[in-house]
C-alpha positions in Angstrom: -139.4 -7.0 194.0 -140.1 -3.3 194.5 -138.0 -0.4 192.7 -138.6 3.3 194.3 -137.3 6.1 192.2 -136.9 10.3 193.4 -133.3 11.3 192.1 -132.0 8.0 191.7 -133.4 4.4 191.4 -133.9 2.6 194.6 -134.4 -1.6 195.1 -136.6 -2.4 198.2 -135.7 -5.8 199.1 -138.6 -7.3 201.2 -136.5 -10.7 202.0 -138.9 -13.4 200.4 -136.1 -14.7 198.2 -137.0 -19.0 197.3 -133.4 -19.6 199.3 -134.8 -17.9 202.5 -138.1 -19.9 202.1 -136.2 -23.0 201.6 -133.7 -22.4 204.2 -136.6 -21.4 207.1 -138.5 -24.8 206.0 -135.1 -26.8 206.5 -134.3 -25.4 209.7 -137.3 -26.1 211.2 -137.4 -29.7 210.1 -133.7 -29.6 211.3 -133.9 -28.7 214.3 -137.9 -29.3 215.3 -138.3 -26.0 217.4 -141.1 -24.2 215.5 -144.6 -24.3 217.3 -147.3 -25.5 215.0 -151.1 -24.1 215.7 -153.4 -26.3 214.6 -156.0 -24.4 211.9 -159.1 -25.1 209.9 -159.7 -24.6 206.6 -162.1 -22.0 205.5 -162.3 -22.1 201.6 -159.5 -24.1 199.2 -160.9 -22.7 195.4 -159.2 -22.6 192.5 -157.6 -19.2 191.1 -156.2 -19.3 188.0 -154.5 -22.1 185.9 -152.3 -24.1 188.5 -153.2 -21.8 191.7 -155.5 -22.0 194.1 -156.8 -19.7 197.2 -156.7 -21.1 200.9 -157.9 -19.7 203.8 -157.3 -20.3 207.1 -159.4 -19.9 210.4 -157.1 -17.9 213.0 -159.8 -16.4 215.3 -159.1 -19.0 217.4 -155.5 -18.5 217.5 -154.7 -14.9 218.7 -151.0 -15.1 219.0 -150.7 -16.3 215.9 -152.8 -14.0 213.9 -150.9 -11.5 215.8 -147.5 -12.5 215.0 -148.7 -11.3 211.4 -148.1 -7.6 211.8 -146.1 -6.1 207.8 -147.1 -7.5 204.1 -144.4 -9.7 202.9 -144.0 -11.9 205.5 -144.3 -15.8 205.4 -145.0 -19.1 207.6 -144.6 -22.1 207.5 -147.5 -24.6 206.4 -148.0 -28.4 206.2 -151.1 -31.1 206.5 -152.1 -31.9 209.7 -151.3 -36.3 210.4 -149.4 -36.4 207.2 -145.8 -37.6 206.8 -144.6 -34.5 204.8 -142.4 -31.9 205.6 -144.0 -28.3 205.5 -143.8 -25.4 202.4 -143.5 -21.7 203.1 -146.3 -19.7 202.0 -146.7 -15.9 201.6 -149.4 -14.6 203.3 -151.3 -12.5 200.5 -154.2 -10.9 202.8 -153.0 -7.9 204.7 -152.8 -7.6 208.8 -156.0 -6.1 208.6 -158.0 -9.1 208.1 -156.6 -11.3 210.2 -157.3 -8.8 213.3 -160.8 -7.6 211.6 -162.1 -11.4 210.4 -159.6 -13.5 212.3 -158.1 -15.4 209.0 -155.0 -16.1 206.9 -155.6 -15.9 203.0 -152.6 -17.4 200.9 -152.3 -18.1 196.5 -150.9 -21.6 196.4 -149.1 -22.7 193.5 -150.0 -26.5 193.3 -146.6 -28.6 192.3 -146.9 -32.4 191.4 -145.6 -34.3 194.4 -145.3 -31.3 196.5 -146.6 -30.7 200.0 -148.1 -27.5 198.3 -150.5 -30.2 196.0 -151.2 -32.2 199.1 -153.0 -28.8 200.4 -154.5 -27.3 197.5 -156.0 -30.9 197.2 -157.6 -29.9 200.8 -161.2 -29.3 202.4 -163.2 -26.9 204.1 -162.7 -28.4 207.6 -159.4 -29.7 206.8 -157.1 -28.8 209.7 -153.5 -27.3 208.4 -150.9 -26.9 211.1 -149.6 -22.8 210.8 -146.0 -21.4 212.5 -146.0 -17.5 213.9 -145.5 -15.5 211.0 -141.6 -15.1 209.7 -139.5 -12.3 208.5 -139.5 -8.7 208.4 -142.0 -8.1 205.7 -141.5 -5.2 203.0 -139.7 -2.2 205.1 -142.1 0.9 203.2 -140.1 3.0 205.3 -137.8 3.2 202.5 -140.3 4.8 200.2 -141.6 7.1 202.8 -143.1 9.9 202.3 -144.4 9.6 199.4 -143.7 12.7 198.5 -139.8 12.0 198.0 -140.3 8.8 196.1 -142.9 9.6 193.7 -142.3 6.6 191.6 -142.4 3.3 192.7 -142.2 0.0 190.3 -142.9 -3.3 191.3 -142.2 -6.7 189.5 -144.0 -10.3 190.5 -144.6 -13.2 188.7 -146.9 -16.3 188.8 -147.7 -16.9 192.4 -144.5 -14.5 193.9 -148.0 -11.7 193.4 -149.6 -12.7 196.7 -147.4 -11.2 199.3 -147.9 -8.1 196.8 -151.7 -8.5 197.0 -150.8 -7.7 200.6 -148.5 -4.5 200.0 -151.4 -2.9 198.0 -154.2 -3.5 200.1 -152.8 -2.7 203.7 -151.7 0.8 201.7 -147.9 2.2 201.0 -149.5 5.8 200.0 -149.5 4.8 196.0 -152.5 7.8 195.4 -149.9 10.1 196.6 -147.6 9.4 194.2 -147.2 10.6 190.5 -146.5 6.9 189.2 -146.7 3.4 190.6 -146.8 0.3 188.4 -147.0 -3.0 188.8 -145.6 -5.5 186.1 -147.0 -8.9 186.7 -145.9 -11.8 184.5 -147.9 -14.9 183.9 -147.9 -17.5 180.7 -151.2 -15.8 179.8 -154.1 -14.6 181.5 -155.8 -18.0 182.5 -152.7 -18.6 184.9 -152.9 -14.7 186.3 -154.3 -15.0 189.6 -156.2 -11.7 191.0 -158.1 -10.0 188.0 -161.4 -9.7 189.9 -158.7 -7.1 192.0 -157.1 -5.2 189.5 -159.9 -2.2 189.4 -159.9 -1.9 193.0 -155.7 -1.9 192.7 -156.2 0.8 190.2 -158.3 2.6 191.9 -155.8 2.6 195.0 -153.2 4.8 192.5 -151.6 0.9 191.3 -151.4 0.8 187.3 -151.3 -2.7 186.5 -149.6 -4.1 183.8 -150.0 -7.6 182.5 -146.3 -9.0 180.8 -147.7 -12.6 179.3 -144.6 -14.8 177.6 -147.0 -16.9 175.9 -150.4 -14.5 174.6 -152.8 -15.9 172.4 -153.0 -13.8 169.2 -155.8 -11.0 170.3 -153.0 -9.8 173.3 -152.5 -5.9 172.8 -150.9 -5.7 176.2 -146.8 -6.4 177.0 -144.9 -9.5 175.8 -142.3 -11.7 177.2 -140.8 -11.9 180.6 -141.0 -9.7 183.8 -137.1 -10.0 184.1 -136.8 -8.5 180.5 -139.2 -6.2 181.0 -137.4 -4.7 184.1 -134.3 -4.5 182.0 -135.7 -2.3 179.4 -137.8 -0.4 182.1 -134.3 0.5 183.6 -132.1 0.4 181.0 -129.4 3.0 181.6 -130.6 3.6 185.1 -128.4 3.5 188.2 -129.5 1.0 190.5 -128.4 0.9 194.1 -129.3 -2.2 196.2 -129.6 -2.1 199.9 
Protein backbone atom coordinates (compact mmCIF):
# COMPACT_ATOMS: atom_id res chain seq x y z
CA UNK A 1 0.00 0.00 0.00
CA UNK A 2 1.29 3.41 -0.86
CA UNK A 3 -0.05 6.81 0.95
CA UNK A 4 1.08 10.22 -1.07
CA UNK A 5 0.60 13.36 0.95
CA UNK A 6 0.76 17.43 -0.54
CA UNK A 7 -2.41 19.15 1.07
CA UNK A 8 -4.18 16.20 1.89
CA UNK A 9 -3.45 12.46 2.33
CA UNK A 10 -3.73 10.42 -0.81
CA UNK A 11 -4.01 6.12 -0.95
CA UNK A 12 -2.42 4.77 -4.25
CA UNK A 13 -4.02 1.54 -4.77
CA UNK A 14 -1.71 -0.62 -6.98
CA UNK A 15 -4.49 -3.60 -7.29
CA UNK A 16 -2.49 -6.60 -5.76
CA UNK A 17 -5.17 -7.16 -3.14
CA UNK A 18 -4.96 -11.53 -2.05
CA UNK A 19 -8.83 -11.54 -3.51
CA UNK A 20 -7.50 -10.30 -6.99
CA UNK A 21 -4.61 -12.88 -6.80
CA UNK A 22 -7.01 -15.58 -5.87
CA UNK A 23 -9.63 -14.64 -8.25
CA UNK A 24 -7.03 -14.41 -11.44
CA UNK A 25 -5.68 -18.04 -10.29
CA UNK A 26 -9.37 -19.32 -10.30
CA UNK A 27 -10.28 -18.03 -13.51
CA UNK A 28 -7.66 -19.36 -15.19
CA UNK A 29 -8.09 -22.86 -13.84
CA UNK A 30 -11.85 -22.09 -14.66
CA UNK A 31 -11.85 -21.40 -17.68
CA UNK A 32 -8.21 -22.81 -19.10
CA UNK A 33 -7.44 -19.81 -21.50
CA UNK A 34 -4.15 -18.52 -20.00
CA UNK A 35 -0.97 -19.42 -22.19
CA UNK A 36 1.76 -20.99 -20.15
CA UNK A 37 5.59 -20.38 -21.36
CA UNK A 38 7.59 -22.93 -20.34
CA UNK A 39 10.78 -21.32 -18.09
CA UNK A 40 13.97 -22.50 -16.35
CA UNK A 41 14.95 -21.97 -13.19
CA UNK A 42 17.93 -19.80 -12.57
CA UNK A 43 18.56 -19.72 -8.76
CA UNK A 44 15.84 -20.94 -5.89
CA UNK A 45 17.89 -19.58 -2.33
CA UNK A 46 16.58 -19.04 0.68
CA UNK A 47 15.86 -15.28 1.93
CA UNK A 48 14.79 -14.99 5.21
CA UNK A 49 12.89 -17.28 7.71
CA UNK A 50 10.02 -18.92 5.49
CA UNK A 51 11.01 -17.06 2.00
CA UNK A 52 12.89 -17.84 -0.59
CA UNK A 53 14.21 -15.97 -3.99
CA UNK A 54 13.38 -17.59 -7.48
CA UNK A 55 14.50 -16.61 -10.58
CA UNK A 56 13.44 -17.25 -13.74
CA UNK A 57 15.14 -17.48 -17.31
CA UNK A 58 12.93 -15.30 -19.80
CA UNK A 59 15.59 -14.46 -22.47
CA UNK A 60 14.16 -17.00 -24.27
CA UNK A 61 10.76 -15.79 -24.05
CA UNK A 62 10.49 -12.20 -25.45
CA UNK A 63 6.71 -11.71 -25.35
CA UNK A 64 6.60 -12.63 -22.09
CA UNK A 65 9.35 -10.65 -20.57
CA UNK A 66 7.78 -7.94 -22.42
CA UNK A 67 4.28 -8.23 -21.15
CA UNK A 68 6.10 -7.05 -17.88
CA UNK A 69 6.15 -3.38 -18.44
CA UNK A 70 5.00 -1.31 -14.42
CA UNK A 71 6.11 -2.62 -10.79
CA UNK A 72 3.26 -4.12 -9.09
CA UNK A 73 2.14 -6.35 -11.46
CA UNK A 74 1.77 -10.26 -11.09
CA UNK A 75 1.52 -13.82 -13.07
CA UNK A 76 0.66 -16.66 -12.65
CA UNK A 77 3.16 -19.58 -11.72
CA UNK A 78 2.89 -23.38 -11.26
CA UNK A 79 5.40 -26.59 -11.63
CA UNK A 80 5.87 -27.83 -14.82
CA UNK A 81 4.22 -31.97 -15.14
CA UNK A 82 2.70 -31.52 -11.69
CA UNK A 83 -0.97 -32.00 -10.84
CA UNK A 84 -1.38 -28.59 -8.99
CA UNK A 85 -3.08 -25.67 -9.76
CA UNK A 86 -0.85 -22.52 -10.16
CA UNK A 87 -0.14 -19.37 -7.28
CA UNK A 88 0.11 -15.76 -8.21
CA UNK A 89 3.37 -14.32 -7.56
CA UNK A 90 4.50 -10.57 -7.58
CA UNK A 91 7.21 -10.01 -9.68
CA UNK A 92 9.78 -8.15 -7.23
CA UNK A 93 12.59 -7.26 -9.96
CA UNK A 94 11.79 -4.14 -12.01
CA UNK A 95 11.16 -4.12 -16.00
CA UNK A 96 14.58 -3.20 -16.29
CA UNK A 97 16.00 -6.56 -15.76
CA UNK A 98 13.97 -8.57 -17.55
CA UNK A 99 14.79 -6.38 -20.84
CA UNK A 100 18.64 -5.83 -19.69
CA UNK A 101 19.34 -9.70 -18.34
CA UNK A 102 16.27 -11.43 -19.71
CA UNK A 103 14.81 -12.71 -16.16
CA UNK A 104 11.96 -12.76 -13.69
CA UNK A 105 13.04 -12.37 -9.86
CA UNK A 106 10.05 -13.20 -7.41
CA UNK A 107 10.21 -13.49 -2.94
CA UNK A 108 8.22 -16.73 -2.41
CA UNK A 109 6.63 -17.26 0.74
CA UNK A 110 6.82 -21.18 1.17
CA UNK A 111 3.22 -22.49 2.69
CA UNK A 112 2.93 -26.15 3.91
CA UNK A 113 0.91 -27.96 1.22
CA UNK A 114 0.97 -25.08 -1.06
CA UNK A 115 1.88 -24.94 -4.71
CA UNK A 116 4.18 -22.01 -3.45
CA UNK A 117 6.28 -24.96 -1.22
CA UNK A 118 6.23 -27.26 -4.24
CA UNK A 119 8.47 -24.41 -5.97
CA UNK A 120 10.55 -23.03 -3.39
CA UNK A 121 11.34 -26.84 -2.91
CA UNK A 122 12.65 -26.35 -6.74
CA UNK A 123 16.13 -26.63 -8.77
CA UNK A 124 18.32 -24.69 -10.93
CA UNK A 125 17.06 -26.31 -14.15
CA UNK A 126 13.72 -26.91 -12.98
CA UNK A 127 11.30 -25.75 -15.64
CA UNK A 128 8.24 -23.54 -14.10
CA UNK A 129 5.47 -22.79 -16.54
CA UNK A 130 4.97 -18.48 -16.42
CA UNK A 131 1.51 -16.53 -17.85
CA UNK A 132 2.05 -12.81 -19.49
CA UNK A 133 2.31 -10.55 -16.75
CA UNK A 134 -1.32 -9.36 -15.14
CA UNK A 135 -2.68 -6.13 -13.93
CA UNK A 136 -1.98 -2.53 -14.08
CA UNK A 137 0.90 -2.35 -11.80
CA UNK A 138 1.24 0.78 -9.27
CA UNK A 139 -0.16 3.94 -11.37
CA UNK A 140 2.93 6.59 -10.06
CA UNK A 141 1.13 8.99 -12.12
CA UNK A 142 -0.74 9.73 -9.04
CA UNK A 143 2.25 10.94 -7.20
CA UNK A 144 3.62 12.86 -10.11
CA UNK A 145 5.70 15.28 -10.04
CA UNK A 146 7.29 14.89 -7.26
CA UNK A 147 7.28 18.20 -6.51
CA UNK A 148 3.35 18.27 -5.59
CA UNK A 149 3.51 15.11 -3.44
CA UNK A 150 6.43 15.54 -1.45
CA UNK A 151 5.62 12.84 1.00
CA UNK A 152 4.94 9.55 0.19
CA UNK A 153 4.43 6.48 2.85
CA UNK A 154 4.36 3.09 2.04
CA UNK A 155 3.33 0.00 4.15
CA UNK A 156 4.26 -3.94 3.31
CA UNK A 157 4.56 -6.74 5.23
CA UNK A 158 6.24 -10.24 5.12
CA UNK A 159 6.41 -11.23 1.58
CA UNK A 160 3.57 -8.34 0.24
CA UNK A 161 7.55 -6.24 0.06
CA UNK A 162 8.56 -7.77 -3.23
CA UNK A 163 6.37 -5.96 -5.75
CA UNK A 164 7.68 -2.89 -3.54
CA UNK A 165 11.32 -4.05 -4.14
CA UNK A 166 10.18 -3.32 -7.63
CA UNK A 167 8.59 0.25 -7.14
CA UNK A 168 11.93 1.39 -5.55
CA UNK A 169 14.29 0.16 -7.87
CA UNK A 170 12.66 0.99 -11.34
CA UNK A 171 12.50 4.76 -9.52
CA UNK A 172 9.12 6.97 -8.54
CA UNK A 173 11.43 10.21 -8.05
CA UNK A 174 11.75 9.42 -4.03
CA UNK A 175 15.32 11.82 -3.94
CA UNK A 176 13.03 14.50 -5.03
CA UNK A 177 10.93 14.45 -2.42
CA UNK A 178 11.26 15.87 1.19
CA UNK A 179 9.99 12.48 2.93
CA UNK A 180 9.43 8.95 1.75
CA UNK A 181 9.19 6.00 4.15
CA UNK A 182 8.77 2.78 4.04
CA UNK A 183 7.26 0.74 7.06
CA UNK A 184 7.88 -2.95 6.62
CA UNK A 185 6.60 -5.41 9.09
CA UNK A 186 7.99 -8.84 9.74
CA UNK A 187 7.92 -11.17 13.13
CA UNK A 188 11.59 -10.06 13.55
CA UNK A 189 14.38 -9.54 11.47
CA UNK A 190 15.28 -13.25 10.55
CA UNK A 191 11.88 -13.38 8.53
CA UNK A 192 12.68 -9.71 6.80
CA UNK A 193 13.58 -10.43 3.43
CA UNK A 194 15.87 -7.69 1.57
CA UNK A 195 18.33 -6.23 4.26
CA UNK A 196 21.38 -6.68 1.97
CA UNK A 197 19.05 -3.70 -0.01
CA UNK A 198 18.07 -1.44 2.40
CA UNK A 199 21.43 1.04 1.99
CA UNK A 200 21.00 1.05 -1.58
CA UNK A 201 16.94 1.94 -0.83
CA UNK A 202 18.24 4.61 1.32
CA UNK A 203 20.42 5.84 -0.72
CA UNK A 204 17.58 6.13 -3.50
CA UNK A 205 15.81 8.91 -0.92
CA UNK A 206 13.69 5.52 0.77
CA UNK A 207 13.90 5.68 4.78
CA UNK A 208 13.30 2.38 5.86
CA UNK A 209 11.68 1.45 8.75
CA UNK A 210 11.54 -2.00 10.33
CA UNK A 211 7.94 -2.54 12.48
CA UNK A 212 8.76 -6.25 14.19
CA UNK A 213 5.60 -7.66 16.30
CA UNK A 214 7.73 -10.10 17.97
CA UNK A 215 11.66 -8.35 18.70
CA UNK A 216 14.01 -10.01 20.75
CA UNK A 217 14.99 -7.84 23.73
CA UNK A 218 18.11 -5.67 22.10
CA UNK A 219 15.20 -4.10 19.32
CA UNK A 220 15.48 -0.15 19.55
CA UNK A 221 13.60 0.14 16.32
CA UNK A 222 9.32 0.19 16.00
CA UNK A 223 7.07 -2.43 17.69
CA UNK A 224 3.98 -4.15 16.69
CA UNK A 225 2.02 -4.33 13.54
CA UNK A 226 2.30 -2.32 10.21
CA UNK A 227 -1.64 -1.92 10.34
CA UNK A 228 -1.18 -0.14 13.78
CA UNK A 229 1.52 1.58 12.82
CA UNK A 230 -0.34 3.20 9.88
CA UNK A 231 -3.13 4.18 12.26
CA UNK A 232 -1.05 6.20 14.53
CA UNK A 233 1.03 7.52 11.47
CA UNK A 234 -2.34 8.90 10.25
CA UNK A 235 -4.17 9.45 13.04
CA UNK A 236 -6.46 12.47 12.53
CA UNK A 237 -5.55 12.63 8.92
CA UNK A 238 -8.14 12.73 6.05
CA UNK A 239 -7.83 9.98 3.86
CA UNK A 240 -9.33 9.85 0.50
CA UNK A 241 -9.24 6.54 -1.43
CA UNK A 242 -9.41 6.29 -5.15
Amino acid sequence: MIISKFKEIRHLSHHLSRRRFADSAAAAVRHDTTIWTPTPLIKVSPSAESLFFITVDVSKSPDLAASYTKPGQYLLVRPRDRCVGPTVLAISSPPSIASSRGVFEFLVRSIAGSTAELLCQLQKGDVVELSSAIGNGFDVDRISPPDKYQTVLIFATGSGISPIRSLIETGFGADKRADVRLYYGARNLNRMAYQERFEDWQSSGVNIVPVLSRPDDSWTGERGYVQVVKKTVFHGMHLPLF
